[in-house]
N, C-alpha and C positions, 0 to 999 in steps of 0.2 A: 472760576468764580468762587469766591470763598464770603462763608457767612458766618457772624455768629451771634449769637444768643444764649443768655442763659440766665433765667430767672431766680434764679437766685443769690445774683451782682445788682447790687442798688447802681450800676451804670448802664444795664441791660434793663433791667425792671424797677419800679420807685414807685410807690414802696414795695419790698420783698413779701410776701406770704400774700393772704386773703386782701383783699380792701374793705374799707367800707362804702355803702351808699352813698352816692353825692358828694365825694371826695375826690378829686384828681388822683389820676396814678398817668404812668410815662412810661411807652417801653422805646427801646433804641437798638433795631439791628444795624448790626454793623457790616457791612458791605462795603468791597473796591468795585462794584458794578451796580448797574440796574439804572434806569432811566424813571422808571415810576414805582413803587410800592404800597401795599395794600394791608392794614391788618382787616382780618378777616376773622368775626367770630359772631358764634352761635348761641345762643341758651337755650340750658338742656332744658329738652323737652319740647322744644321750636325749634327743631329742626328747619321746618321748611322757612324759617324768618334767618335768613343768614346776613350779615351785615359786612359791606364793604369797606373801610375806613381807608384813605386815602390819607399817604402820612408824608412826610415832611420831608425834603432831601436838604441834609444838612454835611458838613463835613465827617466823614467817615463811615456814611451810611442813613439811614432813615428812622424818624422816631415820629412819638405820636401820642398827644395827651388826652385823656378824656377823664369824664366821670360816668360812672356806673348808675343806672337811676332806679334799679330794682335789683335786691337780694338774689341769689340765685349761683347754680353753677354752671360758668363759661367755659366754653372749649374755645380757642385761638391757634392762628397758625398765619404767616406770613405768604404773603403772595408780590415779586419782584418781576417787572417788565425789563428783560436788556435785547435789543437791536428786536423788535416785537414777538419775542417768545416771552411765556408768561411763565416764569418757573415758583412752586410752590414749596415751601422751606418750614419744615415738619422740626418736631422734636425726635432728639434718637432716644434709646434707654435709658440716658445719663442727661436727660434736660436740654442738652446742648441742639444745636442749629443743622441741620441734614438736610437735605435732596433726597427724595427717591421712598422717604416711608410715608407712611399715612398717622402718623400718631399725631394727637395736636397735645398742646399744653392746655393746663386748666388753670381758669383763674374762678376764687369764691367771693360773691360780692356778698357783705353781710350789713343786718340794721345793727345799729348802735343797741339794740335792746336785745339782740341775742344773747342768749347763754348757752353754755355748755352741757350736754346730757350729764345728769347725775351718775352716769355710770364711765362715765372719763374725769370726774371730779378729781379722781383718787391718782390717775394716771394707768 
């Protein structure tokens, strides 16, 4: 079974970096397997509020659009059904699509009225 993702391909993730509030974003793994597919994410700090998203099977794998409806930082991670095992599909150290870790991706959902700390102004 081969997977892949990587957020930082506007055909994997759309759009690349943070989102905004109330804005569509789309992620798209890509997968030769899997019967059902799930994003699966949390915000931080709700932990115990974790969300299933149930996404799309389309040709070459599974995608899935939403809007984000509170600022905040998300951790996500893919969860795939093939012949009824539920296998969970992590990031490795390079962003990309893995079996077997635990790391998940992060996504930062922001208001339109954020700014940036005066002490990254400068870079």
């Amino acid at each position: 079974m081969d997977f892949f993702y990587f957020p930082c391909d506007e055909k994997y993730k759309n759009p690349v970096g943070g989102i905004k509030v109330n804005k569509e974003f789309r992620v798209f793994l890509a997968t030769n397997s899997g019967e059902d597919a799930f994003l699966v994410m949390t915000k931080e700090a709700e932990c115990e509020h974790t969300v299933y998203y149930v996404m799309n099977k389309v040709d070459g794998g599974f995608e899935y659009s939403m809007h984000v409806t509170s600022s905040g930082l998300y951790f996500y991670h893919f969860e795939v059904v093939t012949n009824g095992n539920r296998m969970r599909v992590f990031s490795d150290e390079n962003l990309h699509a893995t079996l077997g870790e635990n790391r998940e991706w992060q996504l930062t959902a922001f208001d339109e009225v954020y700014s940036a700390p005066t002490f990254l102004e400068k870079g």
